[in-house]
N, C-alpha and C positions, 0 to 999 in steps of 0.2 A: 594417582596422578592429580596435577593442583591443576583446574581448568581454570580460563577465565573469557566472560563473556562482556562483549563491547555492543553496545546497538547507536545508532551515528544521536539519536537525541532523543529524549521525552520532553513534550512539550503537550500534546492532546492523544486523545486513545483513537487509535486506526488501526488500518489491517495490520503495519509492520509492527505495532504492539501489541495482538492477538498475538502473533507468533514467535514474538521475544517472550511473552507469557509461559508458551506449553515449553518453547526453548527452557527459560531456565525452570519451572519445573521440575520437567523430565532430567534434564543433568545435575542439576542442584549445585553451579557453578561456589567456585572457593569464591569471586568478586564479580561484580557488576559494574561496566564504565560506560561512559556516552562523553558528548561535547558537550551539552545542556543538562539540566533538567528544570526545568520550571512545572512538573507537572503536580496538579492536586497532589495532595498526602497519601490521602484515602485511596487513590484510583492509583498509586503509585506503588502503591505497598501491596495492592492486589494482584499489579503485576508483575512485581518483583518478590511476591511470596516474602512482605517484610523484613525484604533488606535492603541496605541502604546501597546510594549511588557515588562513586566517585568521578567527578566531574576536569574538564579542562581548565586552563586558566581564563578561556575564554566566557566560564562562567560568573568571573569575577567584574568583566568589565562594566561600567554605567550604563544601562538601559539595554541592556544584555537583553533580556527580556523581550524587549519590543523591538528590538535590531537585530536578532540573533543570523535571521536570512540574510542581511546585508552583511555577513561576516564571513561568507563563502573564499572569501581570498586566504583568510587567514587557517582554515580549516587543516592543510595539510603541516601547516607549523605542530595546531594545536593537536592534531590526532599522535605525529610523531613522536611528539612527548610527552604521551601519555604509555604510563612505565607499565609493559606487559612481560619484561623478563622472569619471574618467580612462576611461571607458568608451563606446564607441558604443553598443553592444547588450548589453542586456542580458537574463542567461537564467534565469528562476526555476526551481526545483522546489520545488510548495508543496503543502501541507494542511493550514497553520498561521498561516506569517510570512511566509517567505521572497518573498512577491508583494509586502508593504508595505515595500520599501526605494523612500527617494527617488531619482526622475530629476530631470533637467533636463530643458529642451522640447528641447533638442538631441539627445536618447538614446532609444533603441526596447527597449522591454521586452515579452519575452515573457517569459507566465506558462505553464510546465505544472503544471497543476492537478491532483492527484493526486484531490482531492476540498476542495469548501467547509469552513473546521475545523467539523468533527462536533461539538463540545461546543455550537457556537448553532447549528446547523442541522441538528436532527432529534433529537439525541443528551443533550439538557442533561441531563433528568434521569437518566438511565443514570449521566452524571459526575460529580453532585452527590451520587448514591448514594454514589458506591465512594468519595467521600474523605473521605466522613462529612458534605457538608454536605445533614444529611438535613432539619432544622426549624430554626426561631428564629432568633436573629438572624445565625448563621452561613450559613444557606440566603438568607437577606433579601440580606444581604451580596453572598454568591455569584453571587446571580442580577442585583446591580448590574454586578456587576464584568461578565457574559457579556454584559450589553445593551451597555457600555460598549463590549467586544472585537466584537459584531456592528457596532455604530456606523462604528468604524474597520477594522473588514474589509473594508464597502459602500465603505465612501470612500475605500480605497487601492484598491482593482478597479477604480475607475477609473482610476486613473493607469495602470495595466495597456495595451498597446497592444494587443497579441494574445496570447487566451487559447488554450491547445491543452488539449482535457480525454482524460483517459485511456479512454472512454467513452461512449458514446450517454448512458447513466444520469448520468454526471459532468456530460457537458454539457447536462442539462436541468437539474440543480441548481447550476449554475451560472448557468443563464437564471434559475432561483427565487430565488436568494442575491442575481446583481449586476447580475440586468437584462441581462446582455452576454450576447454569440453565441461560441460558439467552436468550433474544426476542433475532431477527434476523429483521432488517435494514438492507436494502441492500447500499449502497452508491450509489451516485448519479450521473445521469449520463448527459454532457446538450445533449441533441439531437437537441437545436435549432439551435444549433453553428455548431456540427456533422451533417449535412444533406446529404439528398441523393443523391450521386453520379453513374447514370447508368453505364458511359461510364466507362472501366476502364483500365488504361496502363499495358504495361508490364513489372512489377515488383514486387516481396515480400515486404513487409516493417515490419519491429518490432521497437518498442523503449520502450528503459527501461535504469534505470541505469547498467552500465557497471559496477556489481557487480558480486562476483563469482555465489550465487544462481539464478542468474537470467538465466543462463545458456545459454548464447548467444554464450559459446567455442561451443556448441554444433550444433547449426542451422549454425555457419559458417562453421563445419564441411562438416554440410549435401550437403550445395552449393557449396564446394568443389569439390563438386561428381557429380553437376549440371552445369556444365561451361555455359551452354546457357541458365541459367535463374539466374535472373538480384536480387539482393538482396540490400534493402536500410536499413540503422540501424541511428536510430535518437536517442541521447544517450551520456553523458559522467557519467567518472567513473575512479576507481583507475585500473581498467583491460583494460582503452582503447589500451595503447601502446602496451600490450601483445597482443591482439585481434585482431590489424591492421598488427603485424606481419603475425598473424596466417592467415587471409583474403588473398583468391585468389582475383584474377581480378575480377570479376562479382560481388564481394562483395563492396558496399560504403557506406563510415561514412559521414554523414551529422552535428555532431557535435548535438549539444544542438539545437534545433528549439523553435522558439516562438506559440503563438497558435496559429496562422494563418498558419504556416508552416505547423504546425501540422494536422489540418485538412486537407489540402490540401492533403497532403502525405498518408492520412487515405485512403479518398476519390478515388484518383486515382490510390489507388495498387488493384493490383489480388487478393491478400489475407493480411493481417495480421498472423504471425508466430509469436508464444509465447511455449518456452520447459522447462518453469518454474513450481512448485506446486505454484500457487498463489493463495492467501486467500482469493479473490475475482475477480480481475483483471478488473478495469476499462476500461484501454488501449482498452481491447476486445471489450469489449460494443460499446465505442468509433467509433471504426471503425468498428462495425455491426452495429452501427447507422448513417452510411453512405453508408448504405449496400453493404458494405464489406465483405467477410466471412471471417473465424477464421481457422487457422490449429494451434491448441495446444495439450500441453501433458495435458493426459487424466484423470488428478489426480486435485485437490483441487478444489478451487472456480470457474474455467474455464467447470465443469459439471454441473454445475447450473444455466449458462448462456449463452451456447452455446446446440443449437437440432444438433444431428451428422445427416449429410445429406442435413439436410434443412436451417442451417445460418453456418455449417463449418463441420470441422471434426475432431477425434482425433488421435494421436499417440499413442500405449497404452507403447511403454518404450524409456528411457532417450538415444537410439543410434540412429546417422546420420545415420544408411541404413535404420531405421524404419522412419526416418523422409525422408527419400526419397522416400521410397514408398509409401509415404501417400500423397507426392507432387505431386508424380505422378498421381498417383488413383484423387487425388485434378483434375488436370488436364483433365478429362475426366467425370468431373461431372458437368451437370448445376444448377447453384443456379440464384434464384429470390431475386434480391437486395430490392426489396419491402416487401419483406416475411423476408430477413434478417433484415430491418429496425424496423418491427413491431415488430418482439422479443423483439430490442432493448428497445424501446418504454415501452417496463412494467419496465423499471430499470430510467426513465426519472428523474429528480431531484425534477422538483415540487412533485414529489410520496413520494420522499424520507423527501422531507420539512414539506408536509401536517403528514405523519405516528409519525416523531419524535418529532414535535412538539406534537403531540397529548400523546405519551409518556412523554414527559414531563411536559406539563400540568398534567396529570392525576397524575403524581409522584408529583407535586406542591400541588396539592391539598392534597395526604394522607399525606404528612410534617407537611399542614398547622392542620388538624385533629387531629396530633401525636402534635402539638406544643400547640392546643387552652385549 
């Protein structure tokens, strides 16, 4: 069987290219397709196990590059025609687009679903903010165009055959978004890279993209309030420059880290601080499997892999004084970096290698059934 594998873009390494990673790996796709790729060489070829990408034509346009987000209108043009017929199975990685390529009736599409796109389903206005469409007829406009892109999100979910959501959380907003059921894969986590660190320094550490949802205004907030406790942020983004205004003293940007940085900075903080609803949050696992513990807000995929108490704790709402008395209360609890590490350990990636391949197989097989 000719599979072929679509992820909605490469642009920088995050969770949803962790798991287009072990993704094509484990199946060893005939092609590889996105809307973009601007990403390094090197860290491209790693994830794509050195092969190359076939791109939209929206790769072509001038300053692609640096406008690729503002090209959200043109997205279901450019997914549509991108040619997946030569194909029995096909593999989406989506949060966007990547689920709205056409089949034929002759072809099995799985979607993994990283999350329903956040800008119509829960998130509009947060997005209309940050790119100015705040009032008038720019806002009017705006919010034609997201009804339009929910219209045609519902109506390509269907053609979807089987959805896998990264999730308990994913996959109830996905029953809310497209009506449809779906298994629950976790993504994957390496713990052999992440290992356990006892000893630990004195500092917070979070990284993410410096995006608005990610909510980093808000834990720099908090540190504000804590001048004697040391905060590290690994991370670039269109909010860095706003951010580092906003950042007292005790707050530092370490810019973009490689892996190695990465573990390390896991490894040797006090905690890991996440005040995002995240659809899964790898980061977490990450640095609980370096037995690290977790202080996140209390909402999304951060409940399904964090025990409050025993590998971290929660905040139950979005303000720096609740995030301060959680730090604090953090501060007067002991956790077992060995007990934090085992959590980790059921989210490992071989778990997640062995589970999906076995969905996929088993989805090869009723194709081959439906085809003989």
């Amino acid at each position: 069987m000719k599979v072929g594998f679509i992820h909605d873009w490469f642009t920088i390494p995050g969770g949803a290219e962790k798991v287009a990673k072990e993704i094509i790996d484990v199946i060893q796709p005939h092609s590889i397709m996105s809307l973009f790729n601007f990403m390094d060489f090197g860290t491209l070829q790693h994830i794509t196990q050195g092969r190359g990408v076939k791109t939209s034509f929206l790769q072509q346009l001038p300053n692609a590059e640096k406008h690729y987000r503002h090209l959200v209108p043109f997205f279901p043009a450019a997914i549509s025609r991108m040619d997946v017929s030569d194909f029995d199975i096909i593999i989406s990685s989506s949060w966007l687009a990547a689920k709205g390529v056409r089949k034929h009736k002759n072809q099995t599409h799985i979607s993994y679903c990283h999350t329903p796109m956040r800008f119509a389903w829960g998130l509009e206005n947060t997005y209309l903010n940050k790119y100015g469409f705040n009032s008038g007829l720019k806002r009017i406009f705006a919010k034609l165009m997201i009804k339009r892109l929910k219209k045609w999100d519902v109506e390509t979910a269907q053609n979807v055959d089987h959805f896998i959501a990264n999730s308990k959380f994913v996959a109830n907003r996905i029953k809310h978004a497209y009506g449809r059921e779906s298994a629950v894969i976790y993504p994957p986590v390496d713990t052999k890279r992440f290992t356990l660190q006892e000893h630990k320094e004195d500092y917070y550490f979070t990284a993410a993209r410096l995006v608005d949802y990610k909510n980093i205004e808000l834990i720099i907030k908090a540190f504000a309030k804590l001048p004697k406790h040391k905060l590290i942020i690994a991370g670039q983004g269109p909010m860095e420059a706003y951010l580092k205004k906003l950042a007292s003293p005790n707050v530092e940007f370490v810019g973009w880290v490689d892996d190695d940085q990465l573990v390390k900075l896991m490894q040797n903080a006090k905690a890991f601080v996440n005040a995002s609803i995240e659809d899964f949050g790898i980061a977490g696992l990450e640095a609980q499997s370096c037995g690290t513990p977790v202080i996140a807000l209390g909402k999304g995929g951060y409940l399904e892999t964090v025990i409050e108490n025993e590998t971290g704790m929660f905040f139950k709402r979005e303000h720096p004084e609740v995030l301060v008395d959680t730090i604090l209360r953090f501060e007067r609890h002991q956790f077992d970096p060995y007990v934090i590490r085992r959590n980790a350990k059921r989210f490992d990636k071989e778990i997640f290698r062995v589970q999906f391949l076995n969905f996929f197989l088993d989805k090869c097989f009723d194709h081959a059934k439906i085809m003989a």
